[in-house]
C-alpha positions as CSV (number, residue, x, y, z in Angstrom):
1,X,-2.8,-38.8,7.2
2,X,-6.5,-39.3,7.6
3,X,-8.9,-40.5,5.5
4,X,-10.9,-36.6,6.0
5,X,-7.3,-35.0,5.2
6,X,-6.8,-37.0,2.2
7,X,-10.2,-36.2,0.7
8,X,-9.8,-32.7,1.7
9,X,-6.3,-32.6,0.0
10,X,-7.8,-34.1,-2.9
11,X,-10.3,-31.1,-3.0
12,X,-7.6,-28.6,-3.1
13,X,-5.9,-30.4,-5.9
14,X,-8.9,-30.7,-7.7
15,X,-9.9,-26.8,-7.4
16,X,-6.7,-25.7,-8.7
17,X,-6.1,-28.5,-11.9
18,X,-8.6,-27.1,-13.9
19,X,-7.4,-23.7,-14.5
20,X,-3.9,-24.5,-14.0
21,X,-3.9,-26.7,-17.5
22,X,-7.0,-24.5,-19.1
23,X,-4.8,-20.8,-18.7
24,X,-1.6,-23.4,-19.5
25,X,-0.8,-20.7,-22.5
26,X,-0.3,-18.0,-20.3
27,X,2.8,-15.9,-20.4
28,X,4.9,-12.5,-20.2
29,X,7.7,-11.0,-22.0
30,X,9.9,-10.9,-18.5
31,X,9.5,-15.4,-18.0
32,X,11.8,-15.3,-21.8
33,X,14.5,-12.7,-19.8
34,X,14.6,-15.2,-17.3
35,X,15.0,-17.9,-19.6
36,X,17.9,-16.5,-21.4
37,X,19.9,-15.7,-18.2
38,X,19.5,-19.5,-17.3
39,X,20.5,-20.5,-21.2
40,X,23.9,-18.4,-20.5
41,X,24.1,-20.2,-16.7
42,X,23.9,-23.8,-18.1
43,X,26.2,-22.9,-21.1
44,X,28.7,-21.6,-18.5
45,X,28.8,-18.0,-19.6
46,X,27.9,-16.7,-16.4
47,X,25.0,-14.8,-14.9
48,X,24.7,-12.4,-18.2
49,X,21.5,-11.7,-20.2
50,X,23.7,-10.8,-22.9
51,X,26.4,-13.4,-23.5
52,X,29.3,-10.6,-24.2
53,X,28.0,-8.6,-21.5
54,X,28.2,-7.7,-17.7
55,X,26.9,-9.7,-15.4
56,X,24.0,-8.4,-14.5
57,X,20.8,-8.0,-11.6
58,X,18.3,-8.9,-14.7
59,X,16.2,-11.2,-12.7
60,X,14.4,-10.2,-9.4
61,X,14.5,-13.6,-7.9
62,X,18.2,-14.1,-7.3
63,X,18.3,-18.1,-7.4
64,X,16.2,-18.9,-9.4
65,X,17.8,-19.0,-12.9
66,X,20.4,-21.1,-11.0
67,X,17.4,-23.5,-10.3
68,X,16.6,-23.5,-14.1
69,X,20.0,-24.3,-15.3
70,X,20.6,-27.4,-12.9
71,X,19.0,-29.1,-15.8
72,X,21.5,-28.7,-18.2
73,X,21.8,-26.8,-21.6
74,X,18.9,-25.5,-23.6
75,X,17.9,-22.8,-25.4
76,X,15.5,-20.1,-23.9
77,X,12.3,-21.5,-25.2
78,X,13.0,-24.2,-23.9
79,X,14.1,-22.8,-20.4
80,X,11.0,-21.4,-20.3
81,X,9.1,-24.7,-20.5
82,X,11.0,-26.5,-17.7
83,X,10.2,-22.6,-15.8
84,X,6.2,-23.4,-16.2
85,X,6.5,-26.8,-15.7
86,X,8.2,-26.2,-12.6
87,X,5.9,-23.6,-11.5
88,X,2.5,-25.5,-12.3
89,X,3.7,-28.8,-10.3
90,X,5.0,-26.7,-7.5
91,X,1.4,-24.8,-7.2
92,X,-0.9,-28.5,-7.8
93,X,1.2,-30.1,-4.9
94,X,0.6,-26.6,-2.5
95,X,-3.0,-26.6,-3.7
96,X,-3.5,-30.0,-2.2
97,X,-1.6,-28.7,1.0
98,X,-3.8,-26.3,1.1
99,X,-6.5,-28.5,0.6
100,X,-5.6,-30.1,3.5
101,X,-5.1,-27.2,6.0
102,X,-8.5,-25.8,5.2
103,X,-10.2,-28.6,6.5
104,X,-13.2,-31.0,6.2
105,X,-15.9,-30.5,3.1
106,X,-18.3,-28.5,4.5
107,X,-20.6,-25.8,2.7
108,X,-18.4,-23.2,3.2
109,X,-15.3,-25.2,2.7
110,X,-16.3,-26.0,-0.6
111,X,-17.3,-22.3,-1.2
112,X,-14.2,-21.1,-0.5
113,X,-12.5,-23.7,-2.6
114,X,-14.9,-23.1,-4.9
115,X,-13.4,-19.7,-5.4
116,X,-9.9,-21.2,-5.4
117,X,-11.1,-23.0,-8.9
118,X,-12.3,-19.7,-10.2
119,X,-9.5,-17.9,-9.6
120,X,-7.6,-17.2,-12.9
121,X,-4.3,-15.1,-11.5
122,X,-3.7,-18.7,-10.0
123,X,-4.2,-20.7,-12.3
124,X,-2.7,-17.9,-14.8
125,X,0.7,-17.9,-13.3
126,X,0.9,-20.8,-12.1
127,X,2.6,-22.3,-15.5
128,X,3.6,-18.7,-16.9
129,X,7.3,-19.3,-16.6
130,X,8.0,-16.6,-14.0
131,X,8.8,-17.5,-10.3
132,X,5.7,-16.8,-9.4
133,X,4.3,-20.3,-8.9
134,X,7.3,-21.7,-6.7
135,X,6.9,-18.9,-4.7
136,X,3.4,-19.4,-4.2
137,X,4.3,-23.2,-3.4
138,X,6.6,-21.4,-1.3
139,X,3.6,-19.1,0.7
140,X,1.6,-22.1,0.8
141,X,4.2,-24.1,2.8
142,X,4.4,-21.2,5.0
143,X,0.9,-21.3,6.1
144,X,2.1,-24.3,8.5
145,X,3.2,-23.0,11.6
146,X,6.5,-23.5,13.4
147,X,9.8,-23.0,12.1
148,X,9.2,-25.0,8.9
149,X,7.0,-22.9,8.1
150,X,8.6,-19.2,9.5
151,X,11.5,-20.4,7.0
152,X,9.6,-21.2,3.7
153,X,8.0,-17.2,4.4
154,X,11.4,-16.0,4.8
155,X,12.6,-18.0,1.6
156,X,9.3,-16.3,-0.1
157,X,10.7,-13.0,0.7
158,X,14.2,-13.6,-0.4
159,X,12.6,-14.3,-3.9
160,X,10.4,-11.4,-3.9
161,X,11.5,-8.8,-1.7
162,X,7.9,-6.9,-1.9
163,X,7.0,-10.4,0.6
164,X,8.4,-9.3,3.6
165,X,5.9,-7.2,5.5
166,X,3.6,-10.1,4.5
167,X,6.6,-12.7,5.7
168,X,7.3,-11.1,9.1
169,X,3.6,-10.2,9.7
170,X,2.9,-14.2,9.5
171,X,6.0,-15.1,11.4
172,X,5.8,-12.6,14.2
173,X,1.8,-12.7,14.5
174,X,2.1,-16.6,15.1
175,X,4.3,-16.1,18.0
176,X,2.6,-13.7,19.9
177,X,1.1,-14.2,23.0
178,X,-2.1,-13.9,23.8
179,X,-3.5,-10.8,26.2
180,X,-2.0,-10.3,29.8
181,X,0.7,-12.8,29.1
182,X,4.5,-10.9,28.4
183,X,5.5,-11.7,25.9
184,X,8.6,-14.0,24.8
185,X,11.0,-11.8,23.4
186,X,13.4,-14.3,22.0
187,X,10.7,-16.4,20.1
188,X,9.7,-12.5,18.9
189,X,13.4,-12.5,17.9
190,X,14.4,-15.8,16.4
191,X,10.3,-15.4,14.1
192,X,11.5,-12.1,12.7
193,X,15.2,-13.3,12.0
194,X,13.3,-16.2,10.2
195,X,11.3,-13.9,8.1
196,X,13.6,-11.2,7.4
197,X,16.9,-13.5,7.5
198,X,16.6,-14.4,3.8
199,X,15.9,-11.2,2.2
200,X,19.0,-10.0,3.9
201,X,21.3,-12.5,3.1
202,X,19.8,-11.9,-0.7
203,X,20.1,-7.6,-0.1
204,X,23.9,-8.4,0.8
205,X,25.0,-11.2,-2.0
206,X,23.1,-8.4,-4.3
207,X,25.5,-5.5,-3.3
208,X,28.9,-7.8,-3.1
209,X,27.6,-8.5,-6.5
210,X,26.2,-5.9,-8.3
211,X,27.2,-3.0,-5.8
212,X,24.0,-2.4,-4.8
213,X,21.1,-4.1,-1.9
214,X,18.1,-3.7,-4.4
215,X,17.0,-5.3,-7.5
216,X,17.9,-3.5,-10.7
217,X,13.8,-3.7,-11.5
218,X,13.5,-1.6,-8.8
219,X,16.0,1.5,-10.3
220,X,14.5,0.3,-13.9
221,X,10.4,0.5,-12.9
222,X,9.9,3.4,-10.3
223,X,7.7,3.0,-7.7
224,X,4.0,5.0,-8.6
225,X,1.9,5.6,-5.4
226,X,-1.7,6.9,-7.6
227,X,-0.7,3.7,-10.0
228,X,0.0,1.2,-6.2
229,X,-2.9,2.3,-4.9
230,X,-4.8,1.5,-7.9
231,X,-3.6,-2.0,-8.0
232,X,-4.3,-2.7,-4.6
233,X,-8.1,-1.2,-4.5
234,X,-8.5,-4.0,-8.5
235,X,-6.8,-6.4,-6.8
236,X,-9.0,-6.1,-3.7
237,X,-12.2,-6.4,-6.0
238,X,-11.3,-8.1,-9.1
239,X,-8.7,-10.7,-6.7
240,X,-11.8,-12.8,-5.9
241,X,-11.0,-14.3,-2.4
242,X,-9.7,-11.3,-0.3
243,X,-13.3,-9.7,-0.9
244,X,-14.3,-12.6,1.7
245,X,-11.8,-11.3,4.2
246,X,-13.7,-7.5,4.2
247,X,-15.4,-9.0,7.2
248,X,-15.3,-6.7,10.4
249,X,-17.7,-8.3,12.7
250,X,-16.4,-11.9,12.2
251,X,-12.8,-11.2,11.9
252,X,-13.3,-10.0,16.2
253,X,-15.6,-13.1,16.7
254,X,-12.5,-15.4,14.9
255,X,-9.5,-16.5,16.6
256,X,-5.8,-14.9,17.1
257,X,-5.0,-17.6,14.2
258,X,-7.3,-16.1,11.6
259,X,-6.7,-12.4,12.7
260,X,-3.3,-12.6,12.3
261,X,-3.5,-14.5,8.1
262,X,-5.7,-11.5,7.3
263,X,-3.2,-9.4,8.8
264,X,-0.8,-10.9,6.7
265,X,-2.8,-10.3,3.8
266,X,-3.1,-6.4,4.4
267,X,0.0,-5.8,5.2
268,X,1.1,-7.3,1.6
269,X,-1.9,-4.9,0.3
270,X,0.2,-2.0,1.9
271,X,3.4,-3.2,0.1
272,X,1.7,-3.9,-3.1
273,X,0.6,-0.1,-2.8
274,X,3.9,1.4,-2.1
275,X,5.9,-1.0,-4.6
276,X,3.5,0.8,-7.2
277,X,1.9,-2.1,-8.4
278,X,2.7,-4.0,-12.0
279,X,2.3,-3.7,-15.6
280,X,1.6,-7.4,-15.9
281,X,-2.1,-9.1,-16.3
282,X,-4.1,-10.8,-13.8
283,X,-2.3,-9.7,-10.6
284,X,0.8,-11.0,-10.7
285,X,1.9,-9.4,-7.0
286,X,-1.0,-10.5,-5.2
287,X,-1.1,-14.5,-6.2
288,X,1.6,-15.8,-3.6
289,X,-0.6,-14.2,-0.7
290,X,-3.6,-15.9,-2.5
291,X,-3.3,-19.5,-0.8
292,X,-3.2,-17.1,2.7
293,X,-6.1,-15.1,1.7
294,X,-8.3,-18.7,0.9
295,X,-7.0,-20.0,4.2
296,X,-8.0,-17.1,6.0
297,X,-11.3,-16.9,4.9
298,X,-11.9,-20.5,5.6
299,X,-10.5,-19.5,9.2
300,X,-13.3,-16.8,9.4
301,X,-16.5,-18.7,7.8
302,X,-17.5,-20.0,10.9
303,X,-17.7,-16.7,12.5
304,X,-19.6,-15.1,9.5
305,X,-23.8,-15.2,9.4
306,X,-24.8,-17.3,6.4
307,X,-26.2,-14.5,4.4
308,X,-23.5,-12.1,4.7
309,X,-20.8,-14.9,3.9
310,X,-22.5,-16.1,1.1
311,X,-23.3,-13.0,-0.1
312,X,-19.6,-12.3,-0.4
313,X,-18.7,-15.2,-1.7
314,X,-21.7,-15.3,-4.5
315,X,-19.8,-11.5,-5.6
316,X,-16.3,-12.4,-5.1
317,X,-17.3,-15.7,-7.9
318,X,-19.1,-13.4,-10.1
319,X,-15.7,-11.0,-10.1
320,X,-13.2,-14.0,-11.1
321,X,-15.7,-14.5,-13.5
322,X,-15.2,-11.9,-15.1
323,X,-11.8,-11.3,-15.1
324,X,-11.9,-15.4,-16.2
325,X,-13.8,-14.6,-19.5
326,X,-12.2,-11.0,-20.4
327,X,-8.8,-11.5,-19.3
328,X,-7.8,-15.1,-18.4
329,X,-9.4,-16.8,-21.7
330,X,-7.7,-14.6,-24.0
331,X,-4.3,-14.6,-22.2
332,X,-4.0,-18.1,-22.5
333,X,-3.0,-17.3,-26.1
334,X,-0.5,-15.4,-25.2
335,X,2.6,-18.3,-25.7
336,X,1.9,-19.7,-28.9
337,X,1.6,-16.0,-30.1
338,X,4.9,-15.2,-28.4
339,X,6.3,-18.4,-30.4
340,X,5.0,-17.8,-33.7
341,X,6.5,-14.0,-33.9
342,X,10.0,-15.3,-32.7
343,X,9.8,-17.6,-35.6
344,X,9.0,-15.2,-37.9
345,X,11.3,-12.4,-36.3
346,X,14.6,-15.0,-36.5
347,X,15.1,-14.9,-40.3
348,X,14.9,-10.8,-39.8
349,X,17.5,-11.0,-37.0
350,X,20.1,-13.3,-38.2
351,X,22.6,-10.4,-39.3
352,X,21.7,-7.9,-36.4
353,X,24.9,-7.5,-34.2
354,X,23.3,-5.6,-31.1
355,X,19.2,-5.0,-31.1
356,X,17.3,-1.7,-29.3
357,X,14.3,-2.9,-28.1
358,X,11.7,-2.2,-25.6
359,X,10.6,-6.0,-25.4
360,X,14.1,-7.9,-24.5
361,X,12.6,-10.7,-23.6
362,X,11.0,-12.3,-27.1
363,X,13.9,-10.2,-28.7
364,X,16.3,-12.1,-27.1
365,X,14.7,-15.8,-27.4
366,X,14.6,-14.9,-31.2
367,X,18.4,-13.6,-31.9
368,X,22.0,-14.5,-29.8
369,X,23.0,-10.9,-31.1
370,X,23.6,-8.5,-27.7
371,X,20.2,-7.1,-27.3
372,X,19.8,-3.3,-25.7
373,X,17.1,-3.3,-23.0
374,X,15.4,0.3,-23.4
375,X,13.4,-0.5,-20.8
376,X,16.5,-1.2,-18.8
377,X,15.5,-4.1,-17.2
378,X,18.5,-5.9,-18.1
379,X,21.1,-2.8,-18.3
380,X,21.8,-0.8,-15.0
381,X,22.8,2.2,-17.2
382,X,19.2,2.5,-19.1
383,X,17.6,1.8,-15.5
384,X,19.3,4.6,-14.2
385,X,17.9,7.0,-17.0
386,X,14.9,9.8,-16.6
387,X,11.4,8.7,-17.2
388,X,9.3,5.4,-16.1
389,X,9.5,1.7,-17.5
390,X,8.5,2.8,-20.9
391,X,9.6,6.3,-21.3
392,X,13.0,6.1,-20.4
393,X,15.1,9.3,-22.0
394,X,17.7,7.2,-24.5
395,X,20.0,9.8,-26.0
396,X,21.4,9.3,-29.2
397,X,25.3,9.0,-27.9
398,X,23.7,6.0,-26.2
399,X,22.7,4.1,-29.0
400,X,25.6,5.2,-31.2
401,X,28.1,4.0,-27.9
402,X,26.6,0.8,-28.1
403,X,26.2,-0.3,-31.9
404,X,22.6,-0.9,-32.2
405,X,22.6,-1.5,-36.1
406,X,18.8,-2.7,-35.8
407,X,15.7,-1.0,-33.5
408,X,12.6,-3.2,-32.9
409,X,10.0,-1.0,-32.2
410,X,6.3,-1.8,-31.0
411,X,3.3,0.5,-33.2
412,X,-0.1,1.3,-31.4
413,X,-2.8,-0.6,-31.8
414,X,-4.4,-0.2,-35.3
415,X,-1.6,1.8,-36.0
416,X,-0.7,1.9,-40.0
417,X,3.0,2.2,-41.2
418,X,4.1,5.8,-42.9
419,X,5.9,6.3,-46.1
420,X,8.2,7.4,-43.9
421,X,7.9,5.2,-40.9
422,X,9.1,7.8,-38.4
423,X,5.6,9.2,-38.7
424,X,4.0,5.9,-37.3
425,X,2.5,5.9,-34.4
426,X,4.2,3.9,-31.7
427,X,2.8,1.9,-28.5
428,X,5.4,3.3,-26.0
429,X,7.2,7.0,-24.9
430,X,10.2,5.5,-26.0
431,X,9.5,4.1,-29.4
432,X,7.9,8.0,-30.1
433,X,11.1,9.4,-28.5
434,X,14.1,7.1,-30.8
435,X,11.6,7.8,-33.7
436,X,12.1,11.7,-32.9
437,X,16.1,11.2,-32.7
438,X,18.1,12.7,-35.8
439,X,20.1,9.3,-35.4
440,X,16.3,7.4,-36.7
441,X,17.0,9.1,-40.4
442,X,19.9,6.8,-40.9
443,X,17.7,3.6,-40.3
444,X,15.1,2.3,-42.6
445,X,12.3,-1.1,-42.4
446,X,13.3,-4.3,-42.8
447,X,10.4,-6.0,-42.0
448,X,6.6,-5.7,-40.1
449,X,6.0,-8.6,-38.3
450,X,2.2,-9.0,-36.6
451,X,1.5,-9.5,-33.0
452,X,-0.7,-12.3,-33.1
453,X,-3.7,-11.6,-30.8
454,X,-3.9,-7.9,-31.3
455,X,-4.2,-5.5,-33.8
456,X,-0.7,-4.5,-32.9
457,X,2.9,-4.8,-35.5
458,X,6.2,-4.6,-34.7
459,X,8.6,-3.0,-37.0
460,X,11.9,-4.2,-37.6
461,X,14.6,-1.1,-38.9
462,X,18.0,-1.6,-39.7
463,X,20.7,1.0,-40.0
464,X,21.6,2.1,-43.8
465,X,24.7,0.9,-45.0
């Protein structure tokens, strides 16, 4: 390695460690499902989110609980730490990587690092505990060509299936000659076998498994176009880098190398869109195609007038500003919130033998009871209920089948308790609907316990005896 590479690897490093340990408090509710799948693996009960349960497609990257368990028994918590651990070191060393590929410090070098340090869904969710920043270690790798690289794409999109048009779209567009030549069809071949191979194998362990090629989150979240395309057009703005790829007139000026990582990059914009996008903050979907997006703008700078490309780039830093300040800062309070009510919810729990909730994953880090996942995230037979992620139609011979002798229910914001607290008003379309069951009259509260951060309350009911 060169003295020129090293410093510019160091530069890459150095973009990404700021944010990655400021936004180090970030989390979601789905990292702690996660978490207790990998408890049950290291304790040897199985692949189970509930330990006297089914086994059970309750985590979309099919691995990588295994990966969390290799280092022995703990409880979720503390799963989740070694998960954002993982996660952050994974994204610091492809930061420098990337670093690296992008080149020599130069003014618009730097500027497009620059935007790499502003960027708070990477530095977000890089430590949040979810796959997410392996996998963007992962699309990092795959940014160097040949079949090193063809794999680590195709590994990407084994994790996250909504990778592959992104994955073969890289793979294939590498390999492609360039005009008048015929092409090669066996390199075609062996590129999208590369790509695609993974997800495959993963689509076929997942139905000799669980009897069926897709992820359960897929039955349990239905795909929204109007929602998708929303996502994509805030992801385009708000996202920060890909703004610098809206560049017509430079991306024909650029090489076949840059045209085909912007490629890339839309054609993960298309899936993001038909997947229906994601409930969870600060683009969750669009940061493993980040490190391709800041590559490929770095690809097209040259090509780009001065004023135009700085003109871009001044907008694209003023956007991650913003969502820095009015999303990222406050996120990053999000864990020790998390922690504090599963301390306080843990005293409440101790007696519960099977808990209805529509948040399974601080539920379950707080109680070993069996925990019933309305959103059915976790339960293929909630998933394959009427109604969306939050409004799934639970009927009362559902809840009676299965025991629940306590609900944990989320109110909406500023929302006061009732004297009879099925007149509350609750957060979610299934909170209002159990409330609305004849089966809520035999439960009564047990406890209100505040979401710290918000002006939000759980309430904690337990079934009459």
């Amino acid at each position: 390695m060169t003295r020129e590479t090293s410093l510019a690897a160091l530069l890459g490093l150095g973009a990404a460690l700021p944010l990655g340990l400021l936004l180090w408090g970030f989390t979601v509710d789905d990292a702690l499902v996660t978490a207790r799948v990998a408890s049950h693996l290291a304790a040897g009960q199985g692949y189970r989110f509930n330990a006297d349960g089914p086994v059970v497609d309750a985590v979309t990257p099919l691995g990588f609980a295994h990966l969390l368990a290799v280092g022995g028994a703990a409880d979720p918590l503390a799963m989740l730490e070694r998960a954002r651990w993982l996660g952050l070191v994974a994204w610091l060393g492809a930061a420098s990587y990337l670093g690296a590929l992008i080149g020599p410090a130069t003014p618009r070098t730097l500027t497009v690092l620059g935007l790499l340090a502003l960027s708070a869904p990477l530095g977000a969710w890089a430590g949040a505990g979810m796959e997410t920043g392996l996998v963007t270690a992962l699309a990092t790798l795959a940014l160097q060509r040949g079949a090193v690289g063809a794999l680590a794409a195709g590994v990407c999109a084994g994790l996250r299936p909504e990778l592959l048009p992104w994955a073969v779209t890289l793979t294939v567009g590498r390999v492609l000659p360039e005009r008048g030549v015929p092409p090669a069809l066996g390199r075609l071949v062996l590129a999208a076998l590369m790509a695609a191979g993974p997800a495959l194998a993963v689509a076929l362990v997942r139905l000799g498994i669980f009897g069926t090629a897709a992820p359960l989150a897929l039955l349990a979240k239905p795909a929204d176009l109007e929602h998708g395309l929303r996502y994509a057009l805030s992801a385009l703005v708000l996202g920060g880098v890909p703004l610098l790829l809206v560049a017509p007139r430079a991306l024909l000026r650029a090489g076949r190398e840059a045209q085909v990582l912007v490629a890339a990059v839309a054609a993960h914009f298309v899936a993001m869109l038909l997947a229906g996008g994601d409930w969870m903050a600060l683009f969750r979907l669009l940061v493993p195609v980040l490190p391709t997006a800041l590559l490929a703008a770095a690809r097209l700078s040259p090509h780009a007038s001065a004023p135009w490309f700085f003109a871009r780039a001044v907008l694209a830093a003023a956007l991650s500003v913003v969502v820095l300040v009015s999303t990222g800062w406050p996120a990053r309070s999000v864990l020790s919130h998390r922690r504090a009510l599963i301390e306080r919810a843990r005293p409440v729990l101790a007696e519960a033998r099977q808990v209805a909730t529509l948040d399974a994953g601080w539920v379950g880090a707080a109680t070993p009871a069996t925990v019933l996942d309305l959103a059915g995230v976790t339960d293929p037979v909630v998933a394959a209920l009427p109604g969306g992620h939050t409004t799934k139609r639970i009927p009362d011979a559902l809840l009676t089948e299965r025991g629940a002798d306590v609900w944990v229910l989320l109110l909406a914001p500023g929302a006061k308790l009732e004297a009879d607290w099925r007149g509350a008003q609750f957060a979610r379309g299934v909170e209002h609907r159990l409330a609305s069951l004849p089966l809520a009259a035999e439960y009564e509260l047990a406890a209100e316990l505040p979401l710290g951060g918000t002006q939000q309350s759980y309430v904690v009911l337990r079934r009459k005896r």
